[in-house]
C-alpha positions as CSV (number, residue, x, y, z in Angstrom):
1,X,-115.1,69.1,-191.4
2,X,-114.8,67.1,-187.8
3,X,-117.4,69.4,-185.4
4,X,-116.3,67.8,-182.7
5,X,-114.7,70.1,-180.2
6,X,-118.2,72.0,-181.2
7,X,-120.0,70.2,-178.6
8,X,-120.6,67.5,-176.6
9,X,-121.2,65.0,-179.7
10,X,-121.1,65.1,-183.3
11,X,-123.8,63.5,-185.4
12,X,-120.9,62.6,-188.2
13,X,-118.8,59.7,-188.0
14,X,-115.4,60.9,-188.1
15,X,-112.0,61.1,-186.8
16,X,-109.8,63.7,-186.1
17,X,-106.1,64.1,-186.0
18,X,-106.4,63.1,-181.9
19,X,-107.5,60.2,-183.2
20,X,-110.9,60.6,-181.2
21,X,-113.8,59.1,-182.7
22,X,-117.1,60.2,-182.0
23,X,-118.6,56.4,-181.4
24,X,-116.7,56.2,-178.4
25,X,-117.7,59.1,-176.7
26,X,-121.3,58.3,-177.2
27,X,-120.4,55.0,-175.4
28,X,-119.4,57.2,-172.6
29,X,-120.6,55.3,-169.2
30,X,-118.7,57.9,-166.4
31,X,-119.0,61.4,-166.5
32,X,-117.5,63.4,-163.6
33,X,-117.5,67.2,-164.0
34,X,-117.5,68.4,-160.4
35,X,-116.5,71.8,-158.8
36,X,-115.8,73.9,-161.9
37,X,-118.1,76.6,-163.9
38,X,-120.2,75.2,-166.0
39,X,-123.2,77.4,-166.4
40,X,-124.9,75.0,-168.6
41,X,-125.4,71.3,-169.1
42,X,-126.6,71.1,-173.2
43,X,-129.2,69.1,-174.5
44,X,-127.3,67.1,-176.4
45,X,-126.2,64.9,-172.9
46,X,-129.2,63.0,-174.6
47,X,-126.8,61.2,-176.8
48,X,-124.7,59.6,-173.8
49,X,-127.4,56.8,-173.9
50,X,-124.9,54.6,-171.8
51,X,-124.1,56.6,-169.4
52,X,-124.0,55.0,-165.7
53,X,-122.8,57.9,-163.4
54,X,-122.9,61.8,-164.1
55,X,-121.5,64.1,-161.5
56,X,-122.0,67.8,-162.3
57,X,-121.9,68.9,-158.2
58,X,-120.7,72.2,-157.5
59,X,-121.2,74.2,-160.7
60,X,-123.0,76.8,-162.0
61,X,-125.8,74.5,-163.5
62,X,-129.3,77.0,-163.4
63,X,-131.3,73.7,-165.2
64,X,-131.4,70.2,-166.0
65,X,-132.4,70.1,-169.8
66,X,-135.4,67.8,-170.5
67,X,-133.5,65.6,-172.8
68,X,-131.4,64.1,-170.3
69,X,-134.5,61.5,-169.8
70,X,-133.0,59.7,-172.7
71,X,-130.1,58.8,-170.8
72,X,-132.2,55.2,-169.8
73,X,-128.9,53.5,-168.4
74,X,-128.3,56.4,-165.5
75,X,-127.8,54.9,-162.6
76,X,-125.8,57.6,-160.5
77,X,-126.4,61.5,-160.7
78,X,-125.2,63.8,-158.5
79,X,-126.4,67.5,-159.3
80,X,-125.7,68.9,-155.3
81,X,-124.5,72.7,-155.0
82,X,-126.0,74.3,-158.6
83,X,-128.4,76.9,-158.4
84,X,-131.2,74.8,-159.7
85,X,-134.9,75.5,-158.7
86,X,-137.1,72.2,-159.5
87,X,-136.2,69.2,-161.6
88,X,-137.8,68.9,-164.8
89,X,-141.3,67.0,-165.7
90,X,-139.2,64.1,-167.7
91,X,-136.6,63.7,-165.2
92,X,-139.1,60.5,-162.9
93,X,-138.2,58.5,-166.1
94,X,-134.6,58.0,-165.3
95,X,-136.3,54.7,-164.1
96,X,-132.7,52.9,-163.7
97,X,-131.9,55.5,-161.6
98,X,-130.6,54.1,-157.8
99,X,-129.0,57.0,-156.3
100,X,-130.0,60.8,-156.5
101,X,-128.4,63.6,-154.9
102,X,-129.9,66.8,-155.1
103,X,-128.2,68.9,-152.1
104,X,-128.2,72.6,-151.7
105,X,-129.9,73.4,-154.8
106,X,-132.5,75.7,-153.6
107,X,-135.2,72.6,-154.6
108,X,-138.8,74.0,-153.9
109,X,-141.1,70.8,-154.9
110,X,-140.4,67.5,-156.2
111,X,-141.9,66.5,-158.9
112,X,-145.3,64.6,-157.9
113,X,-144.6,60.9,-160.1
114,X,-141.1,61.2,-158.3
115,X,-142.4,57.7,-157.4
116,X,-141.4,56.4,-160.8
117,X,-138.2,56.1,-159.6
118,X,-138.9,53.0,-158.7
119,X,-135.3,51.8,-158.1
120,X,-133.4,54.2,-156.2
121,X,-132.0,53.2,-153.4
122,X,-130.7,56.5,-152.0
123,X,-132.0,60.2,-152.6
124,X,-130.5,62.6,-150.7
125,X,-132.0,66.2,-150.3
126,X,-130.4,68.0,-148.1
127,X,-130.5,71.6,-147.9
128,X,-133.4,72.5,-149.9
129,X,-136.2,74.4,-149.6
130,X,-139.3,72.0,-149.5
131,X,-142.1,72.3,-147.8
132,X,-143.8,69.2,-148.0
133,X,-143.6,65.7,-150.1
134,X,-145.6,64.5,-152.7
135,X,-148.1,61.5,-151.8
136,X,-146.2,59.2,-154.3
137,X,-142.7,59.1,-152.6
138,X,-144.2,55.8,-150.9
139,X,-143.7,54.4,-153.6
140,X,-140.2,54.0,-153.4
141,X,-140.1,50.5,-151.8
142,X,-136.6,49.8,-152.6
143,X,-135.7,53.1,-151.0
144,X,-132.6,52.6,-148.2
145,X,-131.3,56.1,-147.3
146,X,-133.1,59.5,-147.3
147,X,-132.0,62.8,-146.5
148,X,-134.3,65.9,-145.9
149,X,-132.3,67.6,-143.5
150,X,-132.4,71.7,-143.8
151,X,-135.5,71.9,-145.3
152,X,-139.0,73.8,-144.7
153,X,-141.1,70.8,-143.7
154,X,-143.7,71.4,-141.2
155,X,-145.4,67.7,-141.8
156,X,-145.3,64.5,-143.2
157,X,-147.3,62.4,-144.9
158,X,-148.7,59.3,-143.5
159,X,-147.7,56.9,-146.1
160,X,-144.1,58.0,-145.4
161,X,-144.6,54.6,-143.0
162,X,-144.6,52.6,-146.4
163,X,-141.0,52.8,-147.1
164,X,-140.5,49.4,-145.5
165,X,-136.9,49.3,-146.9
166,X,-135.5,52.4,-145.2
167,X,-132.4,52.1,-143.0
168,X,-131.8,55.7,-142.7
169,X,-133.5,58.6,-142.4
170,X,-132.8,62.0,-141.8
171,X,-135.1,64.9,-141.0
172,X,-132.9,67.2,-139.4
173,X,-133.4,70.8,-139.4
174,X,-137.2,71.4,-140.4
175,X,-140.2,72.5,-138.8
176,X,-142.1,69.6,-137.7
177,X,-143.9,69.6,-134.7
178,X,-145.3,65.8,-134.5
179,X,-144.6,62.8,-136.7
180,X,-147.1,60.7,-137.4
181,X,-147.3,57.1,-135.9
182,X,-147.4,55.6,-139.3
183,X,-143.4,55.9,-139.3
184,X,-143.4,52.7,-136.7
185,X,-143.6,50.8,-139.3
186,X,-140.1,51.2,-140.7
187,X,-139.1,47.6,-139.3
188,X,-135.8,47.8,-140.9
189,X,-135.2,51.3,-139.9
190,X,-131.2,52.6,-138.6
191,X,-130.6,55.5,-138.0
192,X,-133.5,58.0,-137.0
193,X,-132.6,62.1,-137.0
194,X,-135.4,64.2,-135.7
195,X,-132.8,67.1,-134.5
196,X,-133.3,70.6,-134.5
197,X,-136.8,70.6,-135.2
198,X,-140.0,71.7,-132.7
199,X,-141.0,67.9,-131.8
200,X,-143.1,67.6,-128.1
201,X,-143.3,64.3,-127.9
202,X,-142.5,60.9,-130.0
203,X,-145.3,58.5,-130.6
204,X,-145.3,55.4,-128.7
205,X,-145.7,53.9,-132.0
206,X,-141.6,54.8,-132.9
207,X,-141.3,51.7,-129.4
208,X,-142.0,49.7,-133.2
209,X,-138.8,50.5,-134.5
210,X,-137.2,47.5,-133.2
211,X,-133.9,47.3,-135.4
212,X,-133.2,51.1,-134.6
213,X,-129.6,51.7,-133.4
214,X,-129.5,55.4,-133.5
215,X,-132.3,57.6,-132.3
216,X,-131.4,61.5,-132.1
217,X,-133.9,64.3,-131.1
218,X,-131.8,67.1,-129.8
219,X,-133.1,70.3,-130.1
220,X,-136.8,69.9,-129.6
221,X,-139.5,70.5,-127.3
222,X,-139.8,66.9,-125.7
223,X,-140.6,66.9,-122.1
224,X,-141.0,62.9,-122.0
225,X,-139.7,60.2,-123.7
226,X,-142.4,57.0,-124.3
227,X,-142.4,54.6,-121.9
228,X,-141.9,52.0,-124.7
229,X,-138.5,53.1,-125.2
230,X,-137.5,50.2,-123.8
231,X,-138.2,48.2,-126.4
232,X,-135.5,49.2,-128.6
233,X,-133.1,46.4,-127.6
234,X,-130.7,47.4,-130.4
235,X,-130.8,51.1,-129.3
236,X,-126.8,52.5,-129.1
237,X,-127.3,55.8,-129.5
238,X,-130.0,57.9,-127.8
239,X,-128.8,61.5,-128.1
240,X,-132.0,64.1,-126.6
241,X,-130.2,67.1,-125.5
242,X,-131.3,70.3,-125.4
243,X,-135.2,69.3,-124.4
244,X,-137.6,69.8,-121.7
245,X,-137.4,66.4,-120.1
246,X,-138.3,66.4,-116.8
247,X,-137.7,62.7,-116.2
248,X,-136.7,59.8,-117.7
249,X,-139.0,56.5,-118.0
250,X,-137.9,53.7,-115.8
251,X,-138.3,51.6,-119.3
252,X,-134.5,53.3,-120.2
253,X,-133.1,50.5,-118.4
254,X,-134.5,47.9,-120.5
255,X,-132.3,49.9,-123.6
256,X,-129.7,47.1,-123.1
257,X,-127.3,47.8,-126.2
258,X,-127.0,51.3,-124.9
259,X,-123.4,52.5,-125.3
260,X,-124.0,56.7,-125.5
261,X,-126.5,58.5,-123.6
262,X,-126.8,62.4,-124.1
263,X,-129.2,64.1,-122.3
264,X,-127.5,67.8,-122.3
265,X,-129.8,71.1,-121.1
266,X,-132.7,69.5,-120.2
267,X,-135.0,69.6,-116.5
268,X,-134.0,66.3,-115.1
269,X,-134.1,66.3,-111.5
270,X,-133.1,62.9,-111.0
271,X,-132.5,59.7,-113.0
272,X,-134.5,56.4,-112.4
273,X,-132.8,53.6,-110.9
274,X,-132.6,51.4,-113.9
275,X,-129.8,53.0,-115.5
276,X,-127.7,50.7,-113.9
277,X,-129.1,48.3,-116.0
278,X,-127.2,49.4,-118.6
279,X,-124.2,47.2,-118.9
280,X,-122.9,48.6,-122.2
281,X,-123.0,52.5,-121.9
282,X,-119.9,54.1,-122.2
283,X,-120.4,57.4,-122.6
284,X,-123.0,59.4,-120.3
285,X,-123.6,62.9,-120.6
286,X,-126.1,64.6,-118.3
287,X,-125.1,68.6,-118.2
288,X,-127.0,71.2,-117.1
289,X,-129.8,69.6,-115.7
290,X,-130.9,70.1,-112.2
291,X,-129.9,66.4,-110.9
292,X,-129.8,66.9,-106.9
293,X,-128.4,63.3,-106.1
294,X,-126.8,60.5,-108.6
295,X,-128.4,56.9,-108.2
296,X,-126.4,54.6,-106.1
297,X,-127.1,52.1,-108.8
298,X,-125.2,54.2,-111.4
299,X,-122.1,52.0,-110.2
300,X,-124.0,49.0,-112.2
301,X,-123.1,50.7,-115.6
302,X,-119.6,48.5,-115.5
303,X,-118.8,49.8,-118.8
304,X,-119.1,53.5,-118.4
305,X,-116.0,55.3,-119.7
306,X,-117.0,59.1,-119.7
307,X,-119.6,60.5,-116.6
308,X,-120.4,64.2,-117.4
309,X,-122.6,65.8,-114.9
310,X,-121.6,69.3,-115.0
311,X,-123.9,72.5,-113.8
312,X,-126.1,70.4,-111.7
313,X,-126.9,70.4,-108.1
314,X,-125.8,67.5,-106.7
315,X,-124.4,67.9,-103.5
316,X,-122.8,64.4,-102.8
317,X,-121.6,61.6,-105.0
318,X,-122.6,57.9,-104.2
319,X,-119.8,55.3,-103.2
320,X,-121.3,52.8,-105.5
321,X,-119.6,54.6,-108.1
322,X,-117.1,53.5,-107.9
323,X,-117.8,50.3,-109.0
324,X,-118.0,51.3,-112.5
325,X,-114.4,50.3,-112.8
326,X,-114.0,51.5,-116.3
327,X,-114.7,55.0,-115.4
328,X,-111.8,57.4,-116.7
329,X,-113.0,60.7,-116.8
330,X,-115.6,62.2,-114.4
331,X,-117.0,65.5,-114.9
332,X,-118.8,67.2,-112.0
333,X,-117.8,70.9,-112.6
334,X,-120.6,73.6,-111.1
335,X,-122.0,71.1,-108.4
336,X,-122.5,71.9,-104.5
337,X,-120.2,68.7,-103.6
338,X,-118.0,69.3,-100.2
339,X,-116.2,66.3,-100.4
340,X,-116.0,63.4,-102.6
341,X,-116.3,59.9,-101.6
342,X,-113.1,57.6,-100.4
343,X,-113.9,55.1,-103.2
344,X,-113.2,56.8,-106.0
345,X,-109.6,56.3,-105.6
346,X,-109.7,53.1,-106.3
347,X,-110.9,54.3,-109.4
348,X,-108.3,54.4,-112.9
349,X,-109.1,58.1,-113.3
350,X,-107.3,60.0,-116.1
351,X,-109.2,63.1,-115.8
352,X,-111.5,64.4,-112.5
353,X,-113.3,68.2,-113.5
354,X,-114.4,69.9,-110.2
355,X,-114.3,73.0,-111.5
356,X,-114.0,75.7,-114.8
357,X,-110.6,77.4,-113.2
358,X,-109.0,73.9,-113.1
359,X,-105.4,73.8,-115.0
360,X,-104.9,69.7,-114.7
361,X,-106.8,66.8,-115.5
362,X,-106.2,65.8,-111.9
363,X,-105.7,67.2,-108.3
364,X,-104.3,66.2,-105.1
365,X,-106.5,65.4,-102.6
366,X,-106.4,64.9,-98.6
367,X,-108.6,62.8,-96.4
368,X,-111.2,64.6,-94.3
369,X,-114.2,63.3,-92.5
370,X,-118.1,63.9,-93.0
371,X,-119.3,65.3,-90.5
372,X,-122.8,63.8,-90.5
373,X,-121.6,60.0,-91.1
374,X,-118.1,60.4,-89.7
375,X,-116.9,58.4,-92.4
376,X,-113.7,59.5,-94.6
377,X,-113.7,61.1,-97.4
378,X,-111.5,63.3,-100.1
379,X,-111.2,67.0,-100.2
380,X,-108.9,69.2,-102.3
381,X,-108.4,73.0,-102.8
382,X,-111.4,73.1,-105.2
383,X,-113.6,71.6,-102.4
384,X,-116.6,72.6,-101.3
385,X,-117.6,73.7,-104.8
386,X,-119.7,76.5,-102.5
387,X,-120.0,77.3,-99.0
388,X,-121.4,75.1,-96.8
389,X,-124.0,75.7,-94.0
390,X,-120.9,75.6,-91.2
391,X,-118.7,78.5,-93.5
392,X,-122.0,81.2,-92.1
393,X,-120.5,81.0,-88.3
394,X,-116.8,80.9,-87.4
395,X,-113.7,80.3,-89.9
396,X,-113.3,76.3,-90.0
397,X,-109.9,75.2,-91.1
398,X,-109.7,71.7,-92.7
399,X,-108.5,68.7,-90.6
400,X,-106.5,65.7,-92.2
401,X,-106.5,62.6,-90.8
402,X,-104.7,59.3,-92.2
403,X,-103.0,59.1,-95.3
404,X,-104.3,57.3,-97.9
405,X,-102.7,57.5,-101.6
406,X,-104.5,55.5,-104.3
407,X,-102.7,53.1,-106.3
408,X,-104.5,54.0,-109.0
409,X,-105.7,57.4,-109.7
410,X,-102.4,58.7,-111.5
411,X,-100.5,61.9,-110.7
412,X,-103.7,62.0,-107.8
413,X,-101.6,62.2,-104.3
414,X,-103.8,61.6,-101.4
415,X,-101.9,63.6,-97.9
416,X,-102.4,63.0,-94.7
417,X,-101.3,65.2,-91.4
418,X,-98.3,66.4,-91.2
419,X,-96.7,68.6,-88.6
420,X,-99.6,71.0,-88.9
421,X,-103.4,70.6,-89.4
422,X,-103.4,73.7,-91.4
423,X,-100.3,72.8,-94.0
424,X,-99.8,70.6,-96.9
425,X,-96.9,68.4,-98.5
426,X,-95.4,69.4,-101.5
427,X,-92.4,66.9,-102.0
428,X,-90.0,67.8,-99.0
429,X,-91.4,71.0,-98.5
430,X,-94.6,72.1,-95.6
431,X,-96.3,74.6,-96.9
432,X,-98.8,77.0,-94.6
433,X,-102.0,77.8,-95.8
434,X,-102.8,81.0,-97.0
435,X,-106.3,82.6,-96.8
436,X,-108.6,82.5,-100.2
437,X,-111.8,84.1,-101.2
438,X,-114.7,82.0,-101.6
439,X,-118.3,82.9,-102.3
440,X,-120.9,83.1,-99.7
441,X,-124.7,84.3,-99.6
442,X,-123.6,86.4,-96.6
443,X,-120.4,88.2,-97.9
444,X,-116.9,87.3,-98.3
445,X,-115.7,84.5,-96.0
446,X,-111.8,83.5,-95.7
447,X,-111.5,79.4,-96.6
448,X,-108.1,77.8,-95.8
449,X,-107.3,76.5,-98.7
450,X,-103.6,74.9,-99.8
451,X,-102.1,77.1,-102.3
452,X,-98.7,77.7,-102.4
453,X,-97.6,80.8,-101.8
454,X,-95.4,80.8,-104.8
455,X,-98.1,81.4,-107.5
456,X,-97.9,80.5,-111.2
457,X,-101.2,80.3,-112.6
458,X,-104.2,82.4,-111.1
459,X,-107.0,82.4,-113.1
460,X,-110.3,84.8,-112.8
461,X,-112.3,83.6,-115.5
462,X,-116.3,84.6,-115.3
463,X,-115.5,86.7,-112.1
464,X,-118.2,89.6,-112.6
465,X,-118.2,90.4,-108.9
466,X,-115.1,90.9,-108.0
467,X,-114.0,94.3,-107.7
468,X,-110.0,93.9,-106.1
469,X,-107.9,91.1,-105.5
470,X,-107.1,90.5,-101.7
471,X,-104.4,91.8,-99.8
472,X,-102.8,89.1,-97.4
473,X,-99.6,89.7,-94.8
474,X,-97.1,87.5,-97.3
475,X,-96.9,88.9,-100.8
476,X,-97.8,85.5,-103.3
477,X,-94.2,85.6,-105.4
């Protein structure tokens, strides 16, 4: 009788009542078989000796049977998410073999000839538990794409620098403290991932990689980038957050593809001048740092679209600014800024962050003068961001001179003086100022400040010292 529902093939020819023959299922070229229960894959796959693709991801798979190195025309096999512990001995002559994903498999070693695979193309790794690779895996010359991110790798080998053919390469989430210079030599090289690992510095050999576009090293140990950075003229994305960088090489500047710059938690204290060079960045993210004063030549960067430099100390922001006309959200929450500079309003803001408690993308502003240059500039009720040296003596009340409304900055209402220098416009209503808390190193200090006196919103958020709101001679409604 027909023993074909008996297993995966049947050595008789024969055909059922289904009319399925035997023949053709040996002549099987796609297999898919993904996110169900199998528990075992038989040895009998061996007879699918024209099969192109197999996909058996997600199962219950606890081993790849030996056999399956008869199937010579594999080209695709994707054994991700089973709860397999090595690959067997036979499975390096799958020499057809171009793309190999083994993620999340609980993989301890690689088998050493995994060089055999002379063809692939892309092997992806991912989520595994290796510790180190074998010597032969430079012998995968034709090799495009690797991923070893989430493994247990504390080193790797200097002839990883013979994969000549690698675009991408991911290392994400291991243990390595250094990479060796040898990886320089990755000419055609992408995409670069060094995140999340314990890196202190880069070698100035990785200034080689000149067709790299994306270089990320976030959660490391760096405190310096190399000063041949600037080499990378193709860089796009440098992404180094979470470091110890204490300053940035002047070289950055030279970076001229540039469009994202992340340098998140790290010890900056200033940035060099040359990152107005930088025609092309778009997106610039320097937050908590300890920046004390923004380059005036940050204005350069005419294609800048997003500045975040939040939980800094910077205690003024340069004119100059303003000429990075693209600019359309500025982010300078948990600063010591009293005032912001006049230009910025001819700025096409959508979104200006002065502070954590802040409701609306934007704020209405008044004109006020410095007091050191006498020049004009732009204050609002989250202004100064913290006491300044004047706020230790007597109250001072704030004094608005000319109006000055931007034709640009939308829903952003600059006011001048109106009957009052202690009141503010709403519409056709004057409004007095009422009396607002503000910190101080000395105490509690009243700030005149323009709320209304008609509250809707009061938020408290991260107030640890505050024991009772104040009382005041109007009730807020």
């Amino acid at each position: 009788g027909c023993r074909c529902n008996r297993g995966w093939c049947c050595n008789r020819g024969c055909c059922c009542n289904r009319r399925c023959c035997c023949n053709q299922r040996l002549k099987l070229r796609k297999l898919g078989l993904s996110d169900n229960e199998i528990q075992r894959l038989p040895p009998e796959i061996a007879n699918f000796m024209q099969l192109v693709e197999l996909d058996v991801s997600r199962n219950d798979i606890i081993e790849i049977p030996d056999s399956i190195s008869f199937c010579k025309a594999l080209q695709v096999a994707d054994f991700s998410g089973n709860p397999l512990t090595r690959l067997p001995d036979s499975f390096p002559e799958l020499r057809n073999l171009t793309c190999l994903s083994i993620n999340d498999i609980s993989l301890q070693a690689l088998p050493d000839n995994i060089g055999n695979l002379c063809n692939l193309v892309s092997l992806e790794l991912r989520e595994n538990m290796l510790t180190y690779l074998p010597e032969s895996l430079c012998q995968l010359n034709r090799l495009e794409e690797l991923d070893l991110g989430n493994n247990e790798l504390y080193n790797l080998p200097e002839t990883i620098g013979c994969l000549v053919s690698l675009k991408d390469l991911w290392l994400d989430g291991n243990q390595l403290a250094e990479i060796p210079p040898e990886l320089g030599s990755m000419k055609n090289l992408l995409c670069l991932d060094l995140s999340e690992n314990k890196l202190e510095r880069l070698p100035e050999e990785s200034a080689g990689l000149n067709s790299l576009t994306d270089l990320l090293v976030s959660q490391n140990l760096i405190d310096a980038l190399p000063e041949g950075i600037g080499k990378l003229k193709r860089l796009s994305i440098l992404k180094a957050d979470q470091n110890r960088l204490v300053q940035l090489p002047e070289s950055i500047g030279s970076c001229e593809s540039l469009t994202e710059l992340v340098l998140t938690e790290n010890h900056l204290m200033s940035l060099p001048r040359s990152i107005g060079k930088l025609k092309k960045l778009s997106n610039f993210n320097c937050d908590r740092n300890r920046l004390t004063s923004l380059p005036k030549e940050i204005g350069g960067c005419s294609s800048l679209n997003v500045l975040c430099v939040r939980d800094n100390r910077l205690s003024r922001i340069p004119s100059e600014l303003s000429q990075a006309t693209e600019l359309h959200v500025f982010d300078v929450s948990g600063n010591r800024l009293a005032f912001l500079p006049m230009s910025l309003t001819t700025l096409r803001l959508k979104a200006l962050w002065l502070s954590d408690n802040q409701s609306q993308p934007l704020l209405t502003f008044q004109t006020d003068v410095d007091p050191e240059s006498g020049e004009k500039v732009l204050t609002c009720v989250l202004l100064p961001q913290q006491p300044c040296e004047s706020d230790k003596g007597a109250v001072q009340h704030l004094f608005y001179t000319d109006a000055l409304a931007s034709p640009y900055i939308k829903n952003c209402i600059v006011h001048g003086r109106e009957n009052s220098p202690h009141s503010f416009s709403v519409g056709k209503k004057t409004r007095t100022f009422p009396k607002f808390f503000t910190k101080s190193p000395i105490g509690k200090l009243y700030t005149s400040t323009p709320f209304p006196i008609r509250m809707h919103i009061l938020s408290l958020g991260q107030s640890r010292y505050l024991k009772k709101l104040p009382t005041g001679q109007k009730r807020v409604q």
